[in-house]
Every structure is written in structure tokens, then in C-alpha cells.
N, C-alpha and C positions, 0 to 999 in steps of 0.2 A: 458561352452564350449569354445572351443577357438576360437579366434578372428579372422577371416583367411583378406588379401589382397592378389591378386593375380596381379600378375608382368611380362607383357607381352612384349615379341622384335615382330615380324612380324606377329606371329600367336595370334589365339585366341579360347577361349572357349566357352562354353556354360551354360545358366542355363533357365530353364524352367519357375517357377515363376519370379518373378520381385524382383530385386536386393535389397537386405536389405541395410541398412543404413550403417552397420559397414565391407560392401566387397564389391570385384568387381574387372574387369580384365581391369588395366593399362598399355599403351603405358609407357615407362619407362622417354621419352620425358617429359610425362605431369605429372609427378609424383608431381613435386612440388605443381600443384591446391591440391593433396590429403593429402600432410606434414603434416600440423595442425591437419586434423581427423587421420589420424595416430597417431603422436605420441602421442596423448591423448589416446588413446588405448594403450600404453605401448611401441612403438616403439623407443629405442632410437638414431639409426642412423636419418642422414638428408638426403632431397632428391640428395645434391650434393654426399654425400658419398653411395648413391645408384646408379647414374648416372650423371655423367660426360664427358664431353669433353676434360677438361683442365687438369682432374687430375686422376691419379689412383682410379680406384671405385668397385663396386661392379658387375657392369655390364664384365668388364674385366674378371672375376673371373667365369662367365656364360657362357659358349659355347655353341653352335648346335652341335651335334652328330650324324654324317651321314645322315643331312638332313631330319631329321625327331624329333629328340629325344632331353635331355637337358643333359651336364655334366658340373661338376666344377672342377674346378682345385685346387688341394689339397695340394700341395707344389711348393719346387721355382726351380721342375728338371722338371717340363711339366706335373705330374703325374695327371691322369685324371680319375674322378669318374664316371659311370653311371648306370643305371640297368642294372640286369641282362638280362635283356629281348631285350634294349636297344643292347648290345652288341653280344646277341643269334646265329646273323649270323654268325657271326664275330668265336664266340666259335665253331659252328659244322663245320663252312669251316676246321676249324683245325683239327677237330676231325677225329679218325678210329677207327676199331675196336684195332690197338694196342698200340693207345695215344686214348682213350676215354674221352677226357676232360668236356663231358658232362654230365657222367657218377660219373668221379671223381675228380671234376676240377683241374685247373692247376695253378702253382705258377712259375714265372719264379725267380732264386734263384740270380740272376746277370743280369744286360742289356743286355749283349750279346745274351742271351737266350728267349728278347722281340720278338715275333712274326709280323712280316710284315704283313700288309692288302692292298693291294691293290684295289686302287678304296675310300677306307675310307677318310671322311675328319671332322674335325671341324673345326666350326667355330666362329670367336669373332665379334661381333659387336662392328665395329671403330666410330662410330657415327649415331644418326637419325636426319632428318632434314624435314619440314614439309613442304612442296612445292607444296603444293595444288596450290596455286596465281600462280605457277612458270610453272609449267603444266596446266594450265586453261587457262595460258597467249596468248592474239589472239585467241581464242577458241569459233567458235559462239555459243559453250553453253557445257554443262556437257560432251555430247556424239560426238561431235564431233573428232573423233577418230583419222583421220589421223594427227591432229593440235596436239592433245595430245601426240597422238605417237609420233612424233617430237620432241615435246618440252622435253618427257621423253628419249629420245634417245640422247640431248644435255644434260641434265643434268647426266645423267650417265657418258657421255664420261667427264663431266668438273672433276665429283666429284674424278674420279681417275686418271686424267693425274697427270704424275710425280710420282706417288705412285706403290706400289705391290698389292694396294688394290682392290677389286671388288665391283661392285652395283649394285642396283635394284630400281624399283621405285615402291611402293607397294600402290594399290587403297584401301581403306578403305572406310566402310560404303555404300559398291555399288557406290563410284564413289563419294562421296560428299567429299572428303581427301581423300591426297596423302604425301605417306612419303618416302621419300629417304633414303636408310640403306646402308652402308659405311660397310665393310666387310674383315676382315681379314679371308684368307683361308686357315687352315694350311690340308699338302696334306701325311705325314709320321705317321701314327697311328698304334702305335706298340700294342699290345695285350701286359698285364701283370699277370692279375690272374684272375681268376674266383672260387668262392666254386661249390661245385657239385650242379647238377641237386636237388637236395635233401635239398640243402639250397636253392641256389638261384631261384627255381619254388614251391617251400615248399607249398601246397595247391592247385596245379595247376589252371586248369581251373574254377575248384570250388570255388577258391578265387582271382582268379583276376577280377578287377574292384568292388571290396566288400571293405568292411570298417569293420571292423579294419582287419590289415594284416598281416602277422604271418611271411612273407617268408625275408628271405635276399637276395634282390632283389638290389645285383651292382657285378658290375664288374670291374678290373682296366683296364685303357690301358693310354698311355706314347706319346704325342706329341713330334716328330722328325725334328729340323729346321736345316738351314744351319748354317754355322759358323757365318754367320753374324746376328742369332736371326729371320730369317726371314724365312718362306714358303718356302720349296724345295720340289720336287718329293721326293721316297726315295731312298737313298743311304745308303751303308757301313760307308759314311765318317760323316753324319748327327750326330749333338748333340741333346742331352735335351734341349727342350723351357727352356729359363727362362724368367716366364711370369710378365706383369706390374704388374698381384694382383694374391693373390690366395687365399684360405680359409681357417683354422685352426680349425681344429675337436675340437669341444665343448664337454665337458664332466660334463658341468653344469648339476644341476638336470631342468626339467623340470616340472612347476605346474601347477595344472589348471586354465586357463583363462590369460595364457603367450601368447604374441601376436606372429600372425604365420603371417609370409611372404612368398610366396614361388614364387621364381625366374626363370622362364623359357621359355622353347618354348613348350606349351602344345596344336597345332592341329588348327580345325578351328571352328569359332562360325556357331552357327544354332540359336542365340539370338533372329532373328529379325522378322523369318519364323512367317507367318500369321496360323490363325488357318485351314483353308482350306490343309496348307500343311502338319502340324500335325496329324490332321486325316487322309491322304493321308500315311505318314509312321508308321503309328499308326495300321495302318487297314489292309494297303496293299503293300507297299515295303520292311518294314522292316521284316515280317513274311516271303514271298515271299525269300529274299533273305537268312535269317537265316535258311529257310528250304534248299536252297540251299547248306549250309555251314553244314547242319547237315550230308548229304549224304555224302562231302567230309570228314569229318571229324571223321565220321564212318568207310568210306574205310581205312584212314592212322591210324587211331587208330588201328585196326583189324593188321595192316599190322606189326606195331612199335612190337607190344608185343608178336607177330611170329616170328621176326629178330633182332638180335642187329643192324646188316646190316641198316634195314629196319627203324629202330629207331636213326639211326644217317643219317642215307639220309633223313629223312623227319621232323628229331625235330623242323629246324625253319621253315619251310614252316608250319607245324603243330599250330607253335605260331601264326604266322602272318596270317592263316587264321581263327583261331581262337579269336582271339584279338577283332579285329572289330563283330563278331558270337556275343561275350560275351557282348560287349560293347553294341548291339543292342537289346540283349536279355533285359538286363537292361534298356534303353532307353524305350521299351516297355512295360514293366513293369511298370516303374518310370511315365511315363507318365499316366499311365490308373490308378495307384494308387492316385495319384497328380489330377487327374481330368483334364489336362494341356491342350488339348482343351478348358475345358469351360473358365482357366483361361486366356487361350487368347480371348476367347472369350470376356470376361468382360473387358479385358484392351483395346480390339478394340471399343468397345461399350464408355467408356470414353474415347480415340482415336476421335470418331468420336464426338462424345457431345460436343470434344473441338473444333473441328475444325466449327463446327457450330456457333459459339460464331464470328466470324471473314468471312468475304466474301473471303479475300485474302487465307483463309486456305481450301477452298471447295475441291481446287486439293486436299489435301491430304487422306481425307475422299474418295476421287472418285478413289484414288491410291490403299488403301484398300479393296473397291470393285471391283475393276478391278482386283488385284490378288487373292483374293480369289475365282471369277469369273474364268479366266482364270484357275488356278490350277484345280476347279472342273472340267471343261472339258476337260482339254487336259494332264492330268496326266498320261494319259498311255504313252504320250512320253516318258514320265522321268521312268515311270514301264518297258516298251520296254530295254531302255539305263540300266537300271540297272540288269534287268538279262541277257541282250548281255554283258556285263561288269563280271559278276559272270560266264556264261559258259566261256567266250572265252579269259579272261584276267584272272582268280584266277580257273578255273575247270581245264578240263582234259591239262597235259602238253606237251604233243606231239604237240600241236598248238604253243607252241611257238616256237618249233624246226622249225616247218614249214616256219614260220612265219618271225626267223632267214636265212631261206633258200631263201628265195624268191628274195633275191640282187641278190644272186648267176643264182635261173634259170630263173628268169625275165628280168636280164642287156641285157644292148644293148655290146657283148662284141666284137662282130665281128673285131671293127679295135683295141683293145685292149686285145691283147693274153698275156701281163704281169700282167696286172691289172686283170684280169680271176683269173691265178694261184696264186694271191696272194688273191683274194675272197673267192677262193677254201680251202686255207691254211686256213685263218681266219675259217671260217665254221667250217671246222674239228678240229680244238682249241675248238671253242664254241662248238660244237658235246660231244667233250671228257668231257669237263666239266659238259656240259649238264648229260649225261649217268651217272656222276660220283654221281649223286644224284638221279638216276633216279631207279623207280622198276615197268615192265612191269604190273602183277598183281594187284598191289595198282590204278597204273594209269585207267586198263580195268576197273575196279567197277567203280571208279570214272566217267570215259566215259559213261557205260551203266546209274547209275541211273541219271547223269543230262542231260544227252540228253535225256531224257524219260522227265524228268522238264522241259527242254526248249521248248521240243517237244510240251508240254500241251499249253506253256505258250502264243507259238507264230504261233502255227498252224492258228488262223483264220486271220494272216497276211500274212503267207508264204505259196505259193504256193507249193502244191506236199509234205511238210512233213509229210502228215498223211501217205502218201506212203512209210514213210522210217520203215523199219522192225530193230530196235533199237536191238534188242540180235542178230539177224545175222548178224547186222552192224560191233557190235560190238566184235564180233569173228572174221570177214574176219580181220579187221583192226587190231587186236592184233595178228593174227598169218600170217599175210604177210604182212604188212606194214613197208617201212624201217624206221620211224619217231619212229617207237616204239619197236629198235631194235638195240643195238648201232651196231652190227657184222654188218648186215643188211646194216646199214646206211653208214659206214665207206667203206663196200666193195665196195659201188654204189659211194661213192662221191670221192673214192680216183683215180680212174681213168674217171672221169668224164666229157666230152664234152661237148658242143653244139646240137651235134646228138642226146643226149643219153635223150631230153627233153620229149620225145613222151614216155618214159617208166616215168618218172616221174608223169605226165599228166594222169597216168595210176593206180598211187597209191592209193588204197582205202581210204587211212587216205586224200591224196591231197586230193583226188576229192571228197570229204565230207568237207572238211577247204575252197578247194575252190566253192566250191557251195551256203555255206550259209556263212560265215564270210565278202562277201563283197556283200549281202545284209547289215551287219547288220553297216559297214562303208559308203554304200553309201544311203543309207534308214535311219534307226534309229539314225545313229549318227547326220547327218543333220537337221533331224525333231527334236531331242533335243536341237540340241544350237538355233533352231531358237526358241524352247519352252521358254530355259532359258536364252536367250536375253532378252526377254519379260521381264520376271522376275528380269532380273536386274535395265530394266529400270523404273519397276512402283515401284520395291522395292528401289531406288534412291531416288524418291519422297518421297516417304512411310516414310523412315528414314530420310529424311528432315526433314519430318513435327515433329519428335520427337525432335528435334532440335531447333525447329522456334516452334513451340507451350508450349513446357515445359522446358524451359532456366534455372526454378530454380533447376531444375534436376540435378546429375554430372553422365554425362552420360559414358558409355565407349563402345568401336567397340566393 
């Protein structure tokens, strides 16, 4: 099998059992502790030539991808790698029916013909620095929050005066480490090719998140700086990056038991989650919301393969609700197969034997009971929060229009009549866009079966829903509602007042958004951070104690 080490900048992953001796997911900082068992496994770079300060390395050659995703840089004109999935949006925003580049993908045959993205960025990490001491500093203890806030609020403004660069100060381990990430933003990301639908989704749903993969799964797109090499908005007049490093396609053969490194930003860890919370999404959030995602995902399926229309308005939204669907399907799976309760179970159980051995260690043992305690009883907050999150953030989309709309009919606009019309403008920009992806029918299924799910889910907390009649709801609201109508919407907002608020107030789609959506901001949202304050702070200790009890360990976030 092969060898894997995985190579982490801000984010992190996950894994269920407990880490074998020959992997694991590294800050790129601390790489150097893992050099030796590397390169004994076949690795022949050094940690400096993987990450550096002082010199071109490997980390240069590694970007973030619209904030989410990993690409590399593959030559010395900016030309930039990533998946096909990775860059999805990016492809259907282009897309129609008479450039279907989803369809058939697209090649652009000369620069000139790079596609603009706006909004798009990558990004390179300029350096990490480890500032726990620095933000702890005066701090009468881990949580104390306004001291830390401060002190992270001077160390950002130090690390970029004088520079183009940007920071952050990222908590790690719930709070016991802090790392400072130094940030190049580049802000010009041209689109360059993509293979069609057909390569690059090659097994679709079927096979993503499976092993072994069949699809050709990247996309290219083209970093755009100014003349002087550096991060501009875009412009006409912008060149090709030429970057500090970049990559060179191997065309080695590959054998079995070649060590594998892989360098990126892959998400965030669930490492440390007690067993109390695994069987918590094991049982009941994770089904709970994957049934949610089946209903949507039925609607826009049904819809796609009735319309090419219909299938280029809703490809990525398709991907991207489906992604996490698959990934959680698998997580449930993976875990009930693995047994991965009990094996938490058994690592808590010597968890707590050790801490026994030592007086000074009883918090930590007390920290594992206390969260596992706590999650058993109060986990409907977090069951609440996640399907308020699944209807009214990923279900029906006319909520977001709303949602969009609200500066507009909620501002105080009385003594500002220019700042109105230019709210107004705005709106109707986002309107048009909005509608430009939008299909009444796909949306009404979507609307009836999860408001029937939600309806189940949180009747015995909300007052008067057993009283909502969901298929007549969801008729008035699709055929009078201006949120789910671009003609509708446009005719109401283009001459639109102050006055005209009492017919808005009036709308069946409003007055169903604003009925329950701000229970579920001023109720559920609240009762969860105060759930998962909780949780950070006895999971703080928790991960302490891994730290302070098992030292011979190489531990990683």
C-alpha cells in the first residue's frame, strides 16, 4: 500500500481510528519534528524544501482556491491546477445553452480568450508563525477572550504593516495553539479549460468520495497580477503571475509502496469528537440531514434531465449539495462498519486509566465526562441548528432572495433618499442574477417536501406549525409570490417606495420567511453557541490532557 503523510496550512481533516505510525495531518510549521520518519519511508525532499521562509519551497507552489479548495501552480505564467469540482461554479456561471461548457468543456486557444471571475481568489501562504505565548500574553487564562482578542488584533495589524499582505490568527486544538498565517491574496482568476461533464464528473455521485477514481477530475484557470507581480483587482491591463515556485508534471512511472505526500487545504477535523457525539451523528444528525438532502436532490435531479435549461441552472448547486449528502452518507457508513463508537469508546476508557495514574490529571478524565454528559442531553440544540441550517441556508431558494431583500424593506431610509435608490439598484442586480439560475418548479417540490421535514422535525418547539397546511402553502406561494417570480419581482421593486411596504408585509412567501426564520435566529441559533461554547471549553481541557498525559505521542491538530 502506499505510504500516505498528509500536509496541512490552516485547515484539517479527520480520521476515525487512531493514527498509524506511518501518517497523519501536519501543520507545515512543524514538519521538521516528522523529517526523519519521512524520509525513511522513501521521501527524498527536506522539510526546508517543503517549507520555508527564507527560500522558494514547496508551499509557494500550494494555493487555496476560492476559499475552500487546493490548487498548484504548474508553470512560470500563473497557470493554475485544480478540480474539476473545485472550479464547477466557476464553469456553469459561464455556461448556456449556446456555450454549454459543461456539457462540452472549454479550451481557451490564446490569453485573450481567459474568462474573468469575479469574486474568485487564491491564495498563497507567506508564512506561519506560532503565537500561542503571544496571544495568551496578559491573559488571565486560555478564555479569556477580550485580552486574546487584542492581543490577536495587534498581531495581525504588526505582521502586515508595510506589506500587500493579509492575516489571521487561527486557534487550534480548541484554544490550547495559536498560529498566525501571513497571506498572499491574489484577486484576477481567469478561467482556462475544463474537459466536459463526461470527464471531469466521470461516475458522478456514484463515485465521489470512493476509492479508486476513474474521473478526470481538474480544471485549469490563470492567476492575473499587476505589472509589478503583485495582487490587483482585474483589469484589461493585468499580466500572468510569475510565481516564486511552481510544479513540473511527472511523468515517472509510479510503484507500489512510493511514498505519497499530499499537500493542501482539505476542510476541517472531527479528530477529537468524544464518543457521545459520534453516536449523536451516527444515529441522528447525520441521517436527519442526508434525508433532507435526498428530497432536494430528487427535486433538481427530476428537474436537470427535463431541461438543458434546468441542468445548467442547477449543475453546481447540485454538486455542492450533494458533496457533503455523499460525504455523510459515507461517514455513516464508515463509522457503523469500523465500529467507531466503541473505538472511541476504548481510547476514552485508556484516556481516563491514564489520567488516574496522576492527581494533577483528574480534570481531564472530569473533562471527558462532562462532554459526553453534556452532548447526551442537550444535543437537540445542535439537531435544532442543523436542520434550521439545511431548510433555510441549503433548501428552498426564494429565502435567500428574501433574505437579500430585507436592507432594502427594513433600512431606516427616511433622511437618505440616495442611498434608497442605490439599495434599490443593488437588489435588482442581485434579483437578476438570482432568477438567472433560478426555476420556479424545481424550487415548489423543493419547498413542499422540506417544509413537511422541518415541519416533523420542530413542531413540538414551534408554536402553531401543525396549523400550517404545507400543499396549500405551498401553492399560494408559488403562484403569487413575488420572491418566486423574477417578472413578479422586478415589476414590485422597480418602482418601489417606502409606502409600498404594507403589500410586501403581505406577501405569502414573506410572511411565511418572516414568521419562522427569526425564531430560528433568535431561539436556536443562540441556544447553540451557548451548547457549543460549552464544548469548546471542556473540549480545551480534553485535548490538553492528550498532550500533558501522552508526550511520547506525535500528535497532530
Amino acid at each position: 500500500m502506499l505510504k500516505r503523510f498528509f500536509v496541512v496550512f490552516t485547515a484539517l481533516c479527520t480520521f476515525v481510528a487512531p493514527m498509524r505510525a506511518d501518517e497523519g495531518m501536519l501543520i507545515p510549521l512543524l514538519i521538521k519534528a516528522f523529517e526523519s520518519d519521512m524520509q525513511a519511508r522513501g521521501m527524498k525532499l527536506t522539510a526546508e524544501q517543503i517549507y520555508s521562509v527564507n527560500q522558494a519551497s514547496l508551499k509557494d507552489a500550494i494555493l487555496q482556491f476560492g476559499g475552500g479548495c487546493t490548487a498548484e501552480l504548474v508553470s512560470n505564467q500563473g497557470l493554475l491546477l485544480t478540480n474539476h469540482h473545485c472550479g464547477y461554479s466557476q464553469i456553469q456561471s459561464h455556461s448556456s445553452l449556446e456555450h454549454d461548457y459543461l456539457k462540452n468543456g472549454f479550451w481557451a486557444q490564446e490569453k485573450k480568450e481567459e474568462l474573468a471571475n469575479p469574486g474568485l481568489t487564491a491564495m498563497r501562504i507567506v508564512r506561519i508563525e506560532d503565537v500561542t505565548a503571544l496571544v495568551l500574553n496578559n491573559a488571565s487564562g486560555k478564555n479569556d477572550q477580550a485580552v486574546l482578542n487584542q492581543n490577536i488584533v495587534n498581531l495581525v495589524k504588526k505582521a502586515v504593516e508595510g506589506t500587500h499582505y493579509e492575516a489571521e490568527v487561527k486557534a487550534f486544538d480548541y484554544g490550547n495553539a495559536y498560529y498566525l498565517m501571513v497571506k498572499e491574496v491574489f484577486k484576477d482568476i481567469r478561467f482556462v479549460g475544463t474537459p466536459p461533464n463526461s470527464i471531469g464528473k466521470f461516475g458522478g455521485d456514484t463515485d465521489n468520495w470512493v476509492w479508486p477514481r476513474h474521473t478526470g477530475d481538474f480544471s485549469v484557470f490563470r492567476i492575473y497580477v499587476g505589472k509589478d507581480n503583485k495582487p490587483a483587482p482585474y483589469s484589461a491591463d493585468n499580466i500572468p503571475y510569475t510565481p516564486i515556485q511552481y510544479l513540473n508534471i511527472s511523468f515517472k512511472e509510479r510503484k507500489e509502496g512510493d511514498f505519497t505526500m499530499v499537500y493542501g487545504f482539505p476542510g476541517v477535523t472531527e479528530q477529537h469528537v468524544v464518543s457521545e457525539y459520534l453516536k449523536f451523528i451516527v444515529e441522528q444528525e447525520r441521517p436527519a440531514r442526508i434525508a433532507m438532502r435526498d428530497e432536494s436532490l430528487e427535486a433538481i435531479g427530476k428537474g436537470m434531465k427535463a431541461s438543458d435549461l434546468v441542468r445548467i441552472q442547477y449543475s453546481a448547486k447540485q454538486a455542492s449539495i450533494a458533496n457533503a449528502w455523499k460525504k455523510w452518507i459515507g461517514q455513516v457508513e464508515g463509522l457503523k462498519n469500523l465500529d467507531g463508537i466503541a473505538v472511541k469508546q476504548s481510547y476514552e476508557t485508556n484516556y481516563k486509566s491514564q489520567a488516574a495514574t496522576n492527581p494533577e490529571w483528574k480534570k481531564y478524565a472530569d473533562a471527558l465526562d462532562s462532554l459526553n454528559q453534556w452532548i447526551k442531553v442537550n444535543a437537540d440544540k445542535e439537531f435544532r441548528y442543523a436542520m434550521g441550517v439545511e431548510y433555510f441556508a441549503v433548501g428552498p431558494e426564494f429565502f435567500k432572495l428574501i433574505k437579500a431583500s430585507n436592507d432594502l424593506f427594513n433600512g431606516d431610509w427616511e433622511k437618505s433618499p440616495d442611498l434608497f435608490e442605490a439599495e434599490k439598484t443593488k437588489l435588482m442586480a442581485s434579483a437578476r442574477t438570482f432568477f438567472k439560475n433560478y426555476n420556479a418548479q424545481v424550487d415548489q417540490e423543493i419547498f413542499a417536501a422540506l417544509t413537511a421535514r422541518y415541519q416533523k422535525e420542530e413542531s413540538a418547539y414551534i408554536k402553531n406549525w401543525n396549523q400550517v397546511n404545507v400543499i396549500e402553502l405551498t401553492k399560494e406561494i408559488y403562484a403569487s409570490s413575488m420572491f418566486t417570480d423574477s417578472t413578479r419581482f422586478l415589476k414590485f421593486i422597480q418602482p418601489y417606495s417606502l409606502k409600498n411596504y404594507k403589500k410586501v408585509a403581505k406577501d405569502p412567501g414573506y410572511q411565511f420567511y418572516q414568521t419562522f426564520y427569526p425564531i430560528f435566529v433568535q431561539e436556536v441559533v443562540p441556544a447553540f453557541r451557548q451548547y457549543q461554547a460549552k464544548i469548546t471549553a471542556l473540549m480545551q481541557v480534553y485535548v490538553e490532557g492528550k498532550y500533558a498525559m501522552f508526550p511520547q505521542e506525535k500528535h497532530w491538530p
